[in-house]
C-alpha positions in Angstrom: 109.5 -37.3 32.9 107.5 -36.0 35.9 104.5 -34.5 34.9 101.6 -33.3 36.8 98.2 -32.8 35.1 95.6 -30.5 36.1 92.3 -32.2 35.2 88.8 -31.1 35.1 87.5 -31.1 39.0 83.7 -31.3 38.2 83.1 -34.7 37.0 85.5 -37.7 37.9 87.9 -39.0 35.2 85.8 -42.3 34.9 83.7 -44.0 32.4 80.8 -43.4 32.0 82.4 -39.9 30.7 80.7 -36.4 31.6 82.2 -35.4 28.4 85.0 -34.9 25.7 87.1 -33.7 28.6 87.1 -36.0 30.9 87.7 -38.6 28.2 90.8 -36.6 27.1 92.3 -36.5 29.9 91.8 -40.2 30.8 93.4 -41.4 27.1 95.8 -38.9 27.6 96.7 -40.0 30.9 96.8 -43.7 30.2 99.2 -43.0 27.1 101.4 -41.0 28.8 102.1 -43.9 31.6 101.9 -46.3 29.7 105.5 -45.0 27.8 106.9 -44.4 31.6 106.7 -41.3 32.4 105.4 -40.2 36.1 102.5 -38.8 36.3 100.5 -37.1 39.1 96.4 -36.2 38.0 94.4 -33.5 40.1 91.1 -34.7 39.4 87.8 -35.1 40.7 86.9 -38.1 43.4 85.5 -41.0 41.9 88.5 -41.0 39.1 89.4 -44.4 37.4 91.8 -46.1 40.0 93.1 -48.2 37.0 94.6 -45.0 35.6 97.9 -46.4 37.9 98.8 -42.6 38.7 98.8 -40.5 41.8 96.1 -38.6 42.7 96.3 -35.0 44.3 93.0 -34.9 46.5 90.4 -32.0 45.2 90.4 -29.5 48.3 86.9 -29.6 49.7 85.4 -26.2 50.6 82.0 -25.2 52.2 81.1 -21.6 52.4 80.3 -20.3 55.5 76.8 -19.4 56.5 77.8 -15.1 56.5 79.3 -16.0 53.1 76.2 -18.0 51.5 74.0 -14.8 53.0 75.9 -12.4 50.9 73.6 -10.9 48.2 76.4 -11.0 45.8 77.6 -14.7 46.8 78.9 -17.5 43.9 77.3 -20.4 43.4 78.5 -23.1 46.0 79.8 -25.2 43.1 81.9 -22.0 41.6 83.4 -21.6 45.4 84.5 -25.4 45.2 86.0 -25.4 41.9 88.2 -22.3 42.4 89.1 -23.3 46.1 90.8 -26.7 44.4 92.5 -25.0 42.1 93.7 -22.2 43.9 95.1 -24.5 47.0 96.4 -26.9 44.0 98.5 -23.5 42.1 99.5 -22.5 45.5 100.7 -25.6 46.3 102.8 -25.5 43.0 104.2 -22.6 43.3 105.7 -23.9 47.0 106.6 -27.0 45.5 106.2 -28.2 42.0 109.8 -27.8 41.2 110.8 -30.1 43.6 108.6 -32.9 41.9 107.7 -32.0 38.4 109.5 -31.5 35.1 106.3 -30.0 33.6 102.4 -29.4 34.5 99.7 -29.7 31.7 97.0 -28.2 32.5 93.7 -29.6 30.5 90.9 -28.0 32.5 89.2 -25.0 31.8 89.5 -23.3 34.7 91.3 -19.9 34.6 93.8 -20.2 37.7 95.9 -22.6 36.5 97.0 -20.0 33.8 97.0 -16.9 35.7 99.1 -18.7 38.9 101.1 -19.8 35.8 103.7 -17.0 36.7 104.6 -17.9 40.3 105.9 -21.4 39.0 109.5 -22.6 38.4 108.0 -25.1 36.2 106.5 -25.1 32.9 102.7 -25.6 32.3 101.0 -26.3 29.4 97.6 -25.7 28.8 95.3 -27.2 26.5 92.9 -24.6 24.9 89.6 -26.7 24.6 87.1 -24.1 23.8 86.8 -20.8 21.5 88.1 -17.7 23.5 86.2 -16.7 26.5 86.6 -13.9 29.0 87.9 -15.7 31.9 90.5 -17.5 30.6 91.4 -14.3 28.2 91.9 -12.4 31.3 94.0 -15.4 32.7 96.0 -15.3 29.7 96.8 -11.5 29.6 98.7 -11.8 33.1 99.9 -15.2 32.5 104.0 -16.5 33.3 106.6 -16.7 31.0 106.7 -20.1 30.6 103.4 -20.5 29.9 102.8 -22.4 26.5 99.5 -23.4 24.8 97.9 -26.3 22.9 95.0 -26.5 20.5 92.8 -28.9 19.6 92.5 -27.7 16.5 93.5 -25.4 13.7 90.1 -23.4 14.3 90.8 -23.2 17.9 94.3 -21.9 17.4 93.5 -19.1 15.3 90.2 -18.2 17.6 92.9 -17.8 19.8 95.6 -16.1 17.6 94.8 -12.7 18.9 96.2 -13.5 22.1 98.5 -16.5 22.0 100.7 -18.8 19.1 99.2 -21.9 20.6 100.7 -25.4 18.8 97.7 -27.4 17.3 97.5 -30.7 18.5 94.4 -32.4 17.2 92.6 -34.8 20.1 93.1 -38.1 19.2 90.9 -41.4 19.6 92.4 -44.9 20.4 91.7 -47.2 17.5 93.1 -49.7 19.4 90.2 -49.7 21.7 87.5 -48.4 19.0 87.4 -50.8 16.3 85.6 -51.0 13.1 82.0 -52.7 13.2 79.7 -53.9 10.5 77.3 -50.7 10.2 74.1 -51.6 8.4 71.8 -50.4 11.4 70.1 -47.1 12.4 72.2 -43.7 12.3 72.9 -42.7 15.6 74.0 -39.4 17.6 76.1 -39.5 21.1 77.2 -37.1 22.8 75.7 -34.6 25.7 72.5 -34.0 25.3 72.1 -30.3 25.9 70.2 -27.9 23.4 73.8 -26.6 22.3 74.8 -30.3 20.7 72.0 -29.9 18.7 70.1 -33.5 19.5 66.8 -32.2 17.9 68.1 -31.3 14.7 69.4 -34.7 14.8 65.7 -36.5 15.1 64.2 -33.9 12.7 67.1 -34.6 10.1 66.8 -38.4 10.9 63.3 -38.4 10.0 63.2 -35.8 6.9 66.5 -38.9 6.0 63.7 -41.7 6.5 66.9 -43.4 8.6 65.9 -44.5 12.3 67.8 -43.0 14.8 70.0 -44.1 18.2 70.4 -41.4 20.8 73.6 -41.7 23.3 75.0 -40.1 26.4 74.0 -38.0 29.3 71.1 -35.8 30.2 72.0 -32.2 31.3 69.3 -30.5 30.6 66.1 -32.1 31.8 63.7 -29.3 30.2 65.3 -30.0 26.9 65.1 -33.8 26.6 61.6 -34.2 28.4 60.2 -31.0 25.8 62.4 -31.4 22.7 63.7 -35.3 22.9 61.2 -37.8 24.8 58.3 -36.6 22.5 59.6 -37.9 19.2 61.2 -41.3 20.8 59.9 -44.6 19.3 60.0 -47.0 17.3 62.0 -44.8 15.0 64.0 -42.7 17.5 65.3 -44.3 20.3 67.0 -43.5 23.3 70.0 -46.3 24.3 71.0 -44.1 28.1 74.0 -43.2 29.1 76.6 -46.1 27.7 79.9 -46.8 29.3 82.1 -47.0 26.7 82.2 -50.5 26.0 78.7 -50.0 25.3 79.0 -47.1 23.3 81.5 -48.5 20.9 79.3 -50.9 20.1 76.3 -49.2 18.9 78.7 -47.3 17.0 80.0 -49.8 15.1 77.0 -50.9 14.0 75.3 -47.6 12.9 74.9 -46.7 8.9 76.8 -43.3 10.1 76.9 -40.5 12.8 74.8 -37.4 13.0 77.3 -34.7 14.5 75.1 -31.4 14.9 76.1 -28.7 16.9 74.4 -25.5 17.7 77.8 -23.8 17.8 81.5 -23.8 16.4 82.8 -27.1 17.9 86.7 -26.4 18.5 87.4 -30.2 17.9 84.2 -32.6 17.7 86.0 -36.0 18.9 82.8 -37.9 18.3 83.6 -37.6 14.8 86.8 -39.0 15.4 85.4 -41.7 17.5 82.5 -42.8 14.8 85.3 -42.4 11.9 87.5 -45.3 14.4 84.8 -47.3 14.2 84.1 -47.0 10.4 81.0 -45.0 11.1 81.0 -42.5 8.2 79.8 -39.1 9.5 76.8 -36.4 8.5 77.5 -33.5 10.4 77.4 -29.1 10.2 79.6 -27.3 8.4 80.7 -25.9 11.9 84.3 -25.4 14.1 87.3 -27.7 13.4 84.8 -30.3 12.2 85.7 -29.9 8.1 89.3 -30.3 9.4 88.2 -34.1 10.4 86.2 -35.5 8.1 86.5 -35.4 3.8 84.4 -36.3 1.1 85.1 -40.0 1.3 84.5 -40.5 5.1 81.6 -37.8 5.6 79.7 -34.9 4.5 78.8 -32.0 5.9 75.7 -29.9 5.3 75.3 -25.7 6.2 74.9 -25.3 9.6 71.4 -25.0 11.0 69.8 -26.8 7.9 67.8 -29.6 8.4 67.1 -30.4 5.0 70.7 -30.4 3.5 72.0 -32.7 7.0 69.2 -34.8 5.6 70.7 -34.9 2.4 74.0 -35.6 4.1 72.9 -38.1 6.4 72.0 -40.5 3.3 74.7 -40.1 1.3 77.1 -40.4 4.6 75.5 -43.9 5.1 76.1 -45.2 2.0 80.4 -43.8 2.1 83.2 -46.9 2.2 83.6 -47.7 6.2 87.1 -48.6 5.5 87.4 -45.0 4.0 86.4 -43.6 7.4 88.5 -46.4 9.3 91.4 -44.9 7.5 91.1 -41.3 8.1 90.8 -41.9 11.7 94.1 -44.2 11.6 96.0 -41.6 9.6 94.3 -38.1 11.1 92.7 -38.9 14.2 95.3 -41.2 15.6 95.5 -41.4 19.3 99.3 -42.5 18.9 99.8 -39.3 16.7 98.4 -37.3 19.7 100.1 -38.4 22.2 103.8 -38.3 20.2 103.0 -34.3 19.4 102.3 -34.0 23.5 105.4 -36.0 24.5 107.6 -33.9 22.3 105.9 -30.6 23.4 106.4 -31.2 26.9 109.9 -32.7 26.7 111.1 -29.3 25.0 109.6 -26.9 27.3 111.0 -28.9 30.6 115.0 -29.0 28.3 114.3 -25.0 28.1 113.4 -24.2 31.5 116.1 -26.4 32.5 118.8 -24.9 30.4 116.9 -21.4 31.5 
């Protein structure tokens, strides 16, 4: 099959990851060439050559200086990202019958869904986050062979008002992440933004008596020089932004994750990933995350409460780690993922087709 793929055009498709998006799109990507099927990624510069796909170039744009002087200008950055995607949709709606059988669409930018109507193509998009006004709008004017995924059972019915989007859990290659010995600190990856929750980590951490490994990216200054560096030490440290090699490790020797987010996840793949590596999980009763993770490969603990993730966190690093390498083979299965995708996107290009 000829597929195109509408990436995220913020941060390239590399390791080290921005985020859970970029690193779905790159497993995703990888699966689906490595069972033969043709693909062409839109995607930020700087993506992972070794992906072995085509690569639509991200349409550069600078405003001019009338335009920056406008009083009620976009940010340069917002100009760039919808420039891409509108020459990309454009470009589509010219031509992507000609070269693809389907487009999936896994960014969240609205365009791709409301251009969605000028193709002779299907596209799929992947619904990564709770409903928000942009891509509602999008939505409410998309084409008719528009079709949706979720990455979750939570996201799907956040979503139910306005769509009958197929769940299609994210999955996590347990070929690549593979169990590890635990036995050392906790530890928490992920962004580290006031939204994933990294302080409630330390505090809970500490009220736990557990040390504590912080991992991944800064994107908020303010928060990690105010909220983070002051409690880092011998107790709490701070490992940088891993690559993934790197990050797999740690994992697999941690006692368990802390998972704590400040809002409804719609997925939580670091669950997944810490579950591949037979990390049992502590985490907030929040999103899709009691969809991942049972009582013999986690806990979870009301949102917001310190003192009960506490709780958690003990009894989570204590759990069977071949318990949690078991859920994520059977639930969180990368394989599984990519075999609901495949089928999905062979049956809407047979119906256009036969359209």
């Amino acid at each position: 099959m000829r597929l195109c793929i509408i990436g995220p055009s913020r941060f390239p498709i590399s390791e080290p990851f921005a985020g859970g998006l970029e690193a779905h799109t790159h497993a995703l990507v990888s699966a689906l060439t490595a069972r033969g099927h043709d693909i062409t990624l839109f995607a930020a510069a700087g993506s992972d050559p070794e992906l072995r796909v085509n690569f639509l170039d991200v349409p550069a744009f600078e405003m001019s200086r009338a335009a920056r002087s406008d009083v009620g200008a976009h940010p340069e950055q917002w100009m760039a990202e919808h420039h891409a995607y509108l020459s990309l949709m454009l470009d589509l709606a010219e031509h992507g019958h000609e070269n693809y059988d389907a487009v999936l669409n896994t960014s969240i930018h609205h365009l791709p869904i409301a251009m969605s109507r000028m193709l002779r193509v299907p596209l799929i998009t992947t619904l990564h986050t709770p409903p928000v006004g942009w891509i509602e709008s999008a939505i409410r004017v998309r084409g008719a062979a528009t079709r949706f995924i979720a990455v979750s059972s939570h996201t799907r019915n956040a979503w139910a008002d306005l769509v009958d989007a197929t769940a299609i859990l994210n999955g996590v290659d347990t070929r690549r992440w593979q169990q590890g010995p635990g036995g050392g600190s906790a530890i928490w990856f992920g962004r580290i933004v006031p939204e994933k929750g990294t302080d409630l980590a330390i505090q809970a951490a500490k009220a736990a008596g557990i040390p504590l490994d912080l991992a991944g990216p800064v994107h908020d200054n303010h928060y990690f020089d105010t909220e983070i560096r002051p409690h880092l030490g011998a107790d709490v440290r701070y490992l940088g932004h891993l690559d993934h090699s790197q990050l797999r490790r740690a994992v697999q020797g941690a006692s368990a994750a802390l998972v704590t987010p400040r809002w409804d996840e719609p997925y939580g793949l670091v669950a997944a990933e810490a579950l591949a590596a037979g990390t049992p999980v502590a985490a907030f009763d929040r999103g899709a995350l009691p969809e991942i993770l049972t009582p013999d490969c986690g806990r979870l603990a009301r949102a917001d409460d310190v003192g009960a993730l506490a709780v958690a966190l003990r009894e989570a690093s204590v759990l069977d780690r071949n318990a949690a390498r078991r859920r994520a083979e059977t639930f969180c299965s990368h394989e599984r993922m990519v075999d609901e995708y495949e089928a999905l996107l062979l049956e809407a290009s047979q119906r256009m087709a036969a359209a």
